[in-house]
Backbone as a ProteinNet text record, in pm:
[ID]
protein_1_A
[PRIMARY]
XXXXXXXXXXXXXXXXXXXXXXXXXXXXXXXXXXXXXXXXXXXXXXXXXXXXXXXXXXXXXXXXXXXXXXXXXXXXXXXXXXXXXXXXXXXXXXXXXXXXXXXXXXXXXXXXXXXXXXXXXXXXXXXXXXXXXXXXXXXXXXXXXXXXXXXXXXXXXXXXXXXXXXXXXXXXXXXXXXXXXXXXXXXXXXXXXXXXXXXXXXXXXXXXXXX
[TERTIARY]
-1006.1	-896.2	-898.5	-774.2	-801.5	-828.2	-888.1	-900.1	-870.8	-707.7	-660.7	-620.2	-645.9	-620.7	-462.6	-405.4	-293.4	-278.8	-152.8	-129.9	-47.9	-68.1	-5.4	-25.1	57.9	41.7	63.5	73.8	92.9	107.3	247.5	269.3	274	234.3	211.6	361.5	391.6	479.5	453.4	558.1	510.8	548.6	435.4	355.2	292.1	353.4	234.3	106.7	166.3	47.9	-67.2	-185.9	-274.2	-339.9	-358.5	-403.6	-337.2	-181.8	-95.1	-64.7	-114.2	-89.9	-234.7	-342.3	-455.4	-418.1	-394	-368	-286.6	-168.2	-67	-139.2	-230.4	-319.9	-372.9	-474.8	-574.5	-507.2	-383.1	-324.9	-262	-219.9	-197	-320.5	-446.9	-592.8	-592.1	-630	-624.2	-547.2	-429.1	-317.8	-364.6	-435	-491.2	-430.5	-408.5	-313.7	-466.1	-390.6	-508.8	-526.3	-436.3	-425.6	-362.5	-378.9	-285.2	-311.7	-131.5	-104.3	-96.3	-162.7	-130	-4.9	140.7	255.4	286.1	245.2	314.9	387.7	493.3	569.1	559	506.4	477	397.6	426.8	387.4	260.3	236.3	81.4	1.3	-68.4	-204.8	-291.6	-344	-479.5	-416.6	-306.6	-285.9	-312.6	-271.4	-270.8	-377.9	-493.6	-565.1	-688.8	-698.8	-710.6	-683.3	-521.5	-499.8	-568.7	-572.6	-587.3	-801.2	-833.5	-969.8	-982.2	-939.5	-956.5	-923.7	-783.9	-754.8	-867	-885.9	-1008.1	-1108.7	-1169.9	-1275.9	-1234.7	-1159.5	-1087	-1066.5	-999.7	-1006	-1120.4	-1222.9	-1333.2	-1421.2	-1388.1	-1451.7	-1426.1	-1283.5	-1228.8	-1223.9	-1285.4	-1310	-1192.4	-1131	-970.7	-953.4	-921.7	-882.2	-703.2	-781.4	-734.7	-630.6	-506.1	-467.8	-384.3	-371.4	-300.3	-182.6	-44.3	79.4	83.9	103	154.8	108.1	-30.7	-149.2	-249.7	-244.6	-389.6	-521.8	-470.6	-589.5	-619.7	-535.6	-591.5	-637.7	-616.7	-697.8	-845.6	-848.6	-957.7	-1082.7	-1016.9	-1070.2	-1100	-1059	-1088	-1188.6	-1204	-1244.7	-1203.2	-1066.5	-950.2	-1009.5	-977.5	-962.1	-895.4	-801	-745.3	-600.6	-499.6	-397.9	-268	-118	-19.2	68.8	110.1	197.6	325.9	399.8	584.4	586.1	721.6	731.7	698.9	696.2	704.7	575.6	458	326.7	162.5	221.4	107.6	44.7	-30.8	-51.8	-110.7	-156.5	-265.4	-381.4	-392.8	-508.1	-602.9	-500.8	-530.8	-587.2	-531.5	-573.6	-708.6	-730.2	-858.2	-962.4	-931	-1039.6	-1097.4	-1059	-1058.2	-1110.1	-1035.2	-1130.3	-1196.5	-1243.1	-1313.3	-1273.5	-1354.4	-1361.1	-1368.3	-1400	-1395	-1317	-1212.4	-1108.9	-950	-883.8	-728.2	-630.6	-571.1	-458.3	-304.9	-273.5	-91.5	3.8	143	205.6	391.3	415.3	569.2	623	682.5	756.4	908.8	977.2	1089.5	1187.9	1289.9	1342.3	1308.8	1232.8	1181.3	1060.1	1083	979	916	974.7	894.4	814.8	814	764.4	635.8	617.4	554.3	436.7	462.1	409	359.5	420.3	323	217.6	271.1	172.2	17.6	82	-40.5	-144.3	-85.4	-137.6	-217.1	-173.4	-255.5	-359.6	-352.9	-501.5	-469	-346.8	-315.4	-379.3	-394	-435.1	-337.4	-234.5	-142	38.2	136.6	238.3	351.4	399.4	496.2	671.6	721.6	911.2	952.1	1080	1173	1268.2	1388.9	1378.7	1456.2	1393.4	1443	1559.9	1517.2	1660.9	1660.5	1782.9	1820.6	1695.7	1688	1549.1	1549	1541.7	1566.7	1476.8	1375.5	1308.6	1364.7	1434.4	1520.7	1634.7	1730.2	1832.3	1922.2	1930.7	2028.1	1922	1786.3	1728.1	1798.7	1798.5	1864.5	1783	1874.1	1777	1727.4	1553.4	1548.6	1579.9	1546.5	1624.7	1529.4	1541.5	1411.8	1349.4	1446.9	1483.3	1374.5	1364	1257	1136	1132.2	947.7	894.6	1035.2	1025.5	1000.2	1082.7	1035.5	951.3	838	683.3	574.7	619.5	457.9	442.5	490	407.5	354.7	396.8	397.1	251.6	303.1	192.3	61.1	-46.6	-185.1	-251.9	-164.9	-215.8	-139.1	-170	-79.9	14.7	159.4	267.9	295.2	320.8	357	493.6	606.9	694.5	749.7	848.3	874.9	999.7	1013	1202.2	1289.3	1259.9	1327.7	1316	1166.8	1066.5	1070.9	1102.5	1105.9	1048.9	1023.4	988.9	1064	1172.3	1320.1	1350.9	1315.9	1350.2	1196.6	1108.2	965	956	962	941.5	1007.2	1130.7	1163.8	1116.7	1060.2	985.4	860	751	638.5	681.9	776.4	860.8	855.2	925.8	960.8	838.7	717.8	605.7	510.7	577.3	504	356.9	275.7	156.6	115.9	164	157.8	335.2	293.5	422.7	392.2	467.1	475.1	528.2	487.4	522.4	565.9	687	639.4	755.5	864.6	908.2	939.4	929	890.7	748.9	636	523	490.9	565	529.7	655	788.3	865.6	925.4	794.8	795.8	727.7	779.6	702.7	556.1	553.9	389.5	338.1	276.6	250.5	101.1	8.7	-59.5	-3.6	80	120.6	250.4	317.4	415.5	327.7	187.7	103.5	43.8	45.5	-29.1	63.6	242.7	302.8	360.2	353.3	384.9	258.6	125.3	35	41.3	63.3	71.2	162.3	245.2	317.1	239.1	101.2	6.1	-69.5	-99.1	-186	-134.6	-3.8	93.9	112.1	65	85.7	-7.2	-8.9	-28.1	-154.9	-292.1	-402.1	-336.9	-398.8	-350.8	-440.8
-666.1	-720.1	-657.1	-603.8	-544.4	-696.9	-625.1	-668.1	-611	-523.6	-432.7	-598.3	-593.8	-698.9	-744	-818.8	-891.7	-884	-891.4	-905.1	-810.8	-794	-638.8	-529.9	-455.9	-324.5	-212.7	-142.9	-72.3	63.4	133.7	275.5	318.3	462.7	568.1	639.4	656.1	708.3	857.7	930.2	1094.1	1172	1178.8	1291.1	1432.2	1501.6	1609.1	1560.1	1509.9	1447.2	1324.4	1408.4	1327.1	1219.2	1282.3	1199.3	1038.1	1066.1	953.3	885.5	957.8	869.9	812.6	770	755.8	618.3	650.1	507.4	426.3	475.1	354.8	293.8	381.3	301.3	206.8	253	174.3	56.4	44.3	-90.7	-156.6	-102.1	-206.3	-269.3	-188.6	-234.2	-385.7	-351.1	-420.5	-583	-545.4	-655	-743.9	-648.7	-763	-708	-585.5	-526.8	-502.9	-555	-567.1	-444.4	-347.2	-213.2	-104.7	67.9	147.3	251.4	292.2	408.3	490.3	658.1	707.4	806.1	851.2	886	1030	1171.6	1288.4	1343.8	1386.5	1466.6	1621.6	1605.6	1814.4	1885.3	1973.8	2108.5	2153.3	2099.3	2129.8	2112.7	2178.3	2124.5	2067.2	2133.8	2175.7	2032.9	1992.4	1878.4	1770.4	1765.2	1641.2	1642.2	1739.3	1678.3	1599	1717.7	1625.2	1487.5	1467.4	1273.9	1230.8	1232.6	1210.2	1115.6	1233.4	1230.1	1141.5	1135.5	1057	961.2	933.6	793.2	698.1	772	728.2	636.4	753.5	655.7	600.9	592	458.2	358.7	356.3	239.8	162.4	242	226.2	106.8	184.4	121.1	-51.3	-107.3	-195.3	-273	-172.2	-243.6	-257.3	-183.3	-185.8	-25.1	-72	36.2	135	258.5	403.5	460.5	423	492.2	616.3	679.5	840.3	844.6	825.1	844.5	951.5	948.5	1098	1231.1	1236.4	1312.5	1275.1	1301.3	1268.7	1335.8	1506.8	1576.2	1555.6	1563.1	1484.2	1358.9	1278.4	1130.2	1145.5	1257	1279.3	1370.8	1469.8	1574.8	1450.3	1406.1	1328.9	1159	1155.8	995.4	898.3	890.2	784.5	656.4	551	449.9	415.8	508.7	517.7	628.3	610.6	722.1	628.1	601.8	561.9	684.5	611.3	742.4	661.7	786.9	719.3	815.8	765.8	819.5	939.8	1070.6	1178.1	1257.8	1142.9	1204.6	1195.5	1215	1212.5	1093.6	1080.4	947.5	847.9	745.5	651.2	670.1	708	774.1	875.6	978.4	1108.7	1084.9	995.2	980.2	864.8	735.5	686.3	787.1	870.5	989.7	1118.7	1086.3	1198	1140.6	977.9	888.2	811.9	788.9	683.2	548.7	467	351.3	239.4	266	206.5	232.8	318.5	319.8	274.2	247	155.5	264.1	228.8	321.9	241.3	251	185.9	282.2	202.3	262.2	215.5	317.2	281.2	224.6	105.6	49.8	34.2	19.7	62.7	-35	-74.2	-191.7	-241.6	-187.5	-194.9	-294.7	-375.5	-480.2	-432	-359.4	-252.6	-153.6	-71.4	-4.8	-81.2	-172.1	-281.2	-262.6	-343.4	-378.8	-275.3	-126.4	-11.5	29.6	37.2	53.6	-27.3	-164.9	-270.1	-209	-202.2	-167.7	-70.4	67.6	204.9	143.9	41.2	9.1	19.8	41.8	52.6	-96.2	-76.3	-203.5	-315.3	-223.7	-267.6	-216.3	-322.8	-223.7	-280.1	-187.2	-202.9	-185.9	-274.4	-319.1	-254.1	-224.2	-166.1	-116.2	-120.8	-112.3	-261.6	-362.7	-498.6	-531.3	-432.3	-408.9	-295.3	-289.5	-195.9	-55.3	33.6	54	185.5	235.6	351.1	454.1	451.8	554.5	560	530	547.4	440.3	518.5	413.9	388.7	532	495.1	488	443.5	404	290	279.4	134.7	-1	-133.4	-221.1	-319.4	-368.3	-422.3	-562.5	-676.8	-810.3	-916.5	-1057.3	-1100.8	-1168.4	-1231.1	-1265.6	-1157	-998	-926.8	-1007.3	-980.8	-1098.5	-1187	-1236.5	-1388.7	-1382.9	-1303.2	-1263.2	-1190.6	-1099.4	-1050.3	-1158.6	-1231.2	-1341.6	-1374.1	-1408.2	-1487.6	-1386.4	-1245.3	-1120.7	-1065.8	-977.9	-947.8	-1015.6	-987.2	-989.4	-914.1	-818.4	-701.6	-775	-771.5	-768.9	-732.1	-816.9	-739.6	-688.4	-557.4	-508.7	-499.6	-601.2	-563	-440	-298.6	-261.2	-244	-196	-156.1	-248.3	-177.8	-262.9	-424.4	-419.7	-519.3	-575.1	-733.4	-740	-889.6	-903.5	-1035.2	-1169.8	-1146.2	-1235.2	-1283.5	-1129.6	-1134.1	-1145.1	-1123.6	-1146.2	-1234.3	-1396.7	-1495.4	-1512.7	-1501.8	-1481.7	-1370.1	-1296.1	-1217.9	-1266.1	-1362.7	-1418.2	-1520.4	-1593.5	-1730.8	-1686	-1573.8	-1505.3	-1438.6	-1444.4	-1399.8	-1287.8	-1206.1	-1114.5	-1143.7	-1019.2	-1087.7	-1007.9	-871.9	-809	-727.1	-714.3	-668.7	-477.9	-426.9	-280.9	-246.6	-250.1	-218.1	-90.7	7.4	100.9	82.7	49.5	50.4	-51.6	-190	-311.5	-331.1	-188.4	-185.3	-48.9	44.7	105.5	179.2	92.3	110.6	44.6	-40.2	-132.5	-79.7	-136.6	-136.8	-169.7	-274.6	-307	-318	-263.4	-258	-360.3	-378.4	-491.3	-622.4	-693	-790.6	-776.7	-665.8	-694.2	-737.7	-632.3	-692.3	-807.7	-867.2	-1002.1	-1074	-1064.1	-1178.9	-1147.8	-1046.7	-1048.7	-1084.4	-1080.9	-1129.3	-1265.1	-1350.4	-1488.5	-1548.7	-1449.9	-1526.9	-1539.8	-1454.6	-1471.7	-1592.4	-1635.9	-1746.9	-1874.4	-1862	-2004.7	-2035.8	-1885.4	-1905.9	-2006.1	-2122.3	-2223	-2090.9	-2190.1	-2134.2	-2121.2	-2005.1	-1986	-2099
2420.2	2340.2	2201.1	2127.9	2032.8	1902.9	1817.2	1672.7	1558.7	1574.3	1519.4	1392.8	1264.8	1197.1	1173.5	1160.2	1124.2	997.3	933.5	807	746.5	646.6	538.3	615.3	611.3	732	634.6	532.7	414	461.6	479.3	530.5	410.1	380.3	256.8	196	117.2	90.9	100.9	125.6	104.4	25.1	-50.2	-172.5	-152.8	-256.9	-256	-356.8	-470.5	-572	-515.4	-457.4	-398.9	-461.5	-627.7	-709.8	-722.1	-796.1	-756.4	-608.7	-497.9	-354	-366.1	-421.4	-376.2	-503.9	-618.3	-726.6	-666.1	-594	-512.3	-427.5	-356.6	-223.6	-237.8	-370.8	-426.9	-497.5	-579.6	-611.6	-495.2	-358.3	-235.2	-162.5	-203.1	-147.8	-227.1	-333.2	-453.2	-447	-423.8	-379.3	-219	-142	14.3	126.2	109.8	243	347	456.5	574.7	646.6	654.7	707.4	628.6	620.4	583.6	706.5	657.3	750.7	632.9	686.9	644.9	728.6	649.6	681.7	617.2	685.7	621.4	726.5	676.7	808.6	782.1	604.7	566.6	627.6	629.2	722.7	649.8	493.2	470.5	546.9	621.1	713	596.8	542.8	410	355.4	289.1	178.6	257.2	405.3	503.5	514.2	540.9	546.8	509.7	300.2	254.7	170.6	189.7	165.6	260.9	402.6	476.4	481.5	465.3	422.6	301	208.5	35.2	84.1	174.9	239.8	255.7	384.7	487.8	375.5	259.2	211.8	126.6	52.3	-1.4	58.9	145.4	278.6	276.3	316.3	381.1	270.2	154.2	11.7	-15.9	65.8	80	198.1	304	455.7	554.7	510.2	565.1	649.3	765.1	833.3	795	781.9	750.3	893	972.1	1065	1029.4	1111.1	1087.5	1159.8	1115.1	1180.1	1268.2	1409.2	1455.1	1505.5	1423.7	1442.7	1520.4	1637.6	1673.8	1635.7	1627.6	1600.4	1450	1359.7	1227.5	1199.2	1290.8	1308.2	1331.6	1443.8	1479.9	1374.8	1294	1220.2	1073.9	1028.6	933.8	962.3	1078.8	1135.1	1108.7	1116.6	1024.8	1163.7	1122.6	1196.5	1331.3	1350.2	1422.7	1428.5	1564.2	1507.5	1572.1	1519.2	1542.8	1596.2	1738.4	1842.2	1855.5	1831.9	1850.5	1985.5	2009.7	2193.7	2230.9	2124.9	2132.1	2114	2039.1	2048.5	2113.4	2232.3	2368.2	2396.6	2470.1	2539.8	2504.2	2522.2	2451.4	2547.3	2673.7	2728.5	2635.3	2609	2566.4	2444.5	2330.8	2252.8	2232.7	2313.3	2362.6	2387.1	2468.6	2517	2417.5	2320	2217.7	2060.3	2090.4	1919.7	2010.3	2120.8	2141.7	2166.9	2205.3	2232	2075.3	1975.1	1877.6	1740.3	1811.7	1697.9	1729.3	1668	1678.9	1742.4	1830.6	1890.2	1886.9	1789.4	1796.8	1909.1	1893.7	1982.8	1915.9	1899.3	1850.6	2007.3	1991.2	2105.6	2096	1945.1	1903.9	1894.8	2022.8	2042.7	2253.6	2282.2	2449.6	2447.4	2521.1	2545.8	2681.1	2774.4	2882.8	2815.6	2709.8	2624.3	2588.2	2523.8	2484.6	2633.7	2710.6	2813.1	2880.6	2888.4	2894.1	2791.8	2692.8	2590.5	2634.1	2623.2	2642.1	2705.3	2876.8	2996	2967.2	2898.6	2871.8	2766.9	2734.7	2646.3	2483.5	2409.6	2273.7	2224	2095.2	1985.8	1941	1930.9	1860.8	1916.3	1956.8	1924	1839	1783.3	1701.8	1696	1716.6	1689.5	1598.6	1576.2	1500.4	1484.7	1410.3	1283.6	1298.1	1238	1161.8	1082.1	977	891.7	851.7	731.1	713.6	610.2	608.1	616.6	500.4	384.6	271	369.5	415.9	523	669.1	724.3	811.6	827.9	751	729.5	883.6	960.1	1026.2	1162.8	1194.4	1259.5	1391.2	1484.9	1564.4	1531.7	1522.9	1487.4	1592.3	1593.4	1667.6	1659.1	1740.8	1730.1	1724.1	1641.6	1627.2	1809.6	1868.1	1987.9	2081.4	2022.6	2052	2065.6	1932.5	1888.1	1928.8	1966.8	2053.4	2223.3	2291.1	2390.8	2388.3	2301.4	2333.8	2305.2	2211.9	2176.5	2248.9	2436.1	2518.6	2638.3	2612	2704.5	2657.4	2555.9	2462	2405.1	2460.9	2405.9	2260.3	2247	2137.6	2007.2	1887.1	1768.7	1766.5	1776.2	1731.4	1582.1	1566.3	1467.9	1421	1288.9	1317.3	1157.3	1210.6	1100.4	1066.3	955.8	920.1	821.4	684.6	580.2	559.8	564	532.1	426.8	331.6	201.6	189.8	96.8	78.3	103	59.6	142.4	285.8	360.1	508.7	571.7	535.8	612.7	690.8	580.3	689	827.6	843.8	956.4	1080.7	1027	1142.4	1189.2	1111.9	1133.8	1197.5	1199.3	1258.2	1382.2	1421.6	1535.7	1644.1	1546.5	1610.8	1608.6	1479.7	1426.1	1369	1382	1320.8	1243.4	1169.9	1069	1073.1	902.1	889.2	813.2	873.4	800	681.4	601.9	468.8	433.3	363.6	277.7	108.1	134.1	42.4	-69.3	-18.8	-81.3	-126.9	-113.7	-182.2	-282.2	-227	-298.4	-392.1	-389.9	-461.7	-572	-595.2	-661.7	-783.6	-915.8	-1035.2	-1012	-981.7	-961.5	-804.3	-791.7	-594.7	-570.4	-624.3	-639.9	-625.5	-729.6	-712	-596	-565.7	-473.8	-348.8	-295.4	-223.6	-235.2	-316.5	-324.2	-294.3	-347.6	-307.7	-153.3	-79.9	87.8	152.5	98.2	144.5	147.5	46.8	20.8	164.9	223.6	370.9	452.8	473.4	578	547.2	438.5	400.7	430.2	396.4	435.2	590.2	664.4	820.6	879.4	988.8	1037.3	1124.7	1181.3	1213.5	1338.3	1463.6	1573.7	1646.3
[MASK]
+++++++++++++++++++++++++++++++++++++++++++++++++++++++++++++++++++++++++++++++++++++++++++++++++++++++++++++++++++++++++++++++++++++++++++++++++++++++++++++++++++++++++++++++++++++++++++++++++++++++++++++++++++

C-alpha cells in the first residue's frame, strides 16, 4: 500500500535561475508542503539536472519527498523520490523496475477513472485528476469533475491526487469530494509570499476530520 503522503503537493515553477527556484522551494518547505514536484519541460539536460539534484537535498533536509515530472531517467540519475508519468511517459512497470521498490511512482489519470484503476493495478503510489479549474499552466487543459473524486474514494486505495487551478477558495471542495492532496503551482508560487500562502492551504488539511 503506498504511503505516498497527503496534503500540499507543491509543483515547481520553471526557471532557469536555480538559485531563485531553490528560495521558492525552500519558503513552500518552510510553509508545510508535504510533497514537491519537480516540473521542467527545457531541453537543458545539464540545468535539469542540476535543480533537479539541489531539489532532492533540500527536500530531503525537510523530510519531504523530491518527485521528478516526466523523467524517469532523471528521477533515476539524481535519486529523487520518485518520478510522475502522464500518458505519454512509459510504464509504471518500467519505471518500478528501474527506481525500485522504495520510491513513489505517480500516474497522470486526467479525467478517466479506468485510467485510475489501471494505474492502481500496475502498482503506482499515487494517481492524479485533472484539470479542476481553470488553470494559468494549462489553461485550455479539459476539466475534470468533482463527481470524479467522488466516484474514486471508494475504488481507489492509492492517494488521490487532485490538480488544475488550485486556490484557496476552491480547495475545500475538492477534499469534500475526496481528494487527499492537492497540487499546487500557482497559488504558491505566484504569490507574494509562498510560505504563508503554504501555511494557509495547509491549514485545510488540519481542519480535515481523522480517517
Amino acid at each position: 500500500m503506498s504511503n505516498f503522503p497527503g496534503g500540499l503537493y507543491a509543483i515547481t515553477p520553471e526557471t532557469a535561475d536555480t538559485e531563485r527556484l531553490l528560495m521558492q522551494v525552500e519558503a513552500a518547505l518552510t510553509g508545510g508542503v508535504a510533497a514537491v514536484q519537480y516540473r521542467n519541460k527545457s531541453g537543458d539536460v545539464a540545468r535539469r539536472h542540476e535543480q533537479a539534484s539541489e531539489l532532492v537535498a533540500l527536500c530531503h533536509r525537510f523530510d519531504v519527498p523530491l518527485i521528478v515530472n516526466d523523467d524517469l531517467r532523471l528521477a533515476d540519475l539524481c535519486d529523487a523520490d520518485g518520478v510522475h508519468l502522464g500518458r505519454d511517459d512509459g510504464s509504471i512497470r518500467e519505471a518500478r523496475i528501474i527506481l525500485g521498490k522504495g520510491k513513489f511512482i505517480g500516474a497522470s489519470c486526467y479525467q478517466s477513472l479506468d485510467l485510475a484503476q489501471a494505474a492502481q493495478a500496475a502498482g503506482a503510489d499515487y494517481v492524479a485528476f485533472g484539470s479542476f479549474f481553470a488553470s494559468p499552466t494549462k489553461p485550455a487543459a479539459p476539466r475534470a469533475s468533482l463527481d470524479l473524486l467522488r466516484s474514486a474514494a471508494p475504488l481507489i486505495q492509492v492517494p488521490l491526487v487532485a490538480i488544475g487551478g488550485i486556490t484557496l477558495a476552491n480547495a475545500p471542495a475538492l477534499l469534500d469530494a475526496g481528494a487527499d492532496s492537492l497540487a499546487v503551482l500557482s497559488a504558491l508560487f505566484d504569490t507574494p509570499d509562498i510560505r504563508t500562502a503554504a501555511r494557509s492551504l495547509n491549514q485545510l488539511f488540519e481542519t480535515e476530520p481523522d480517517e
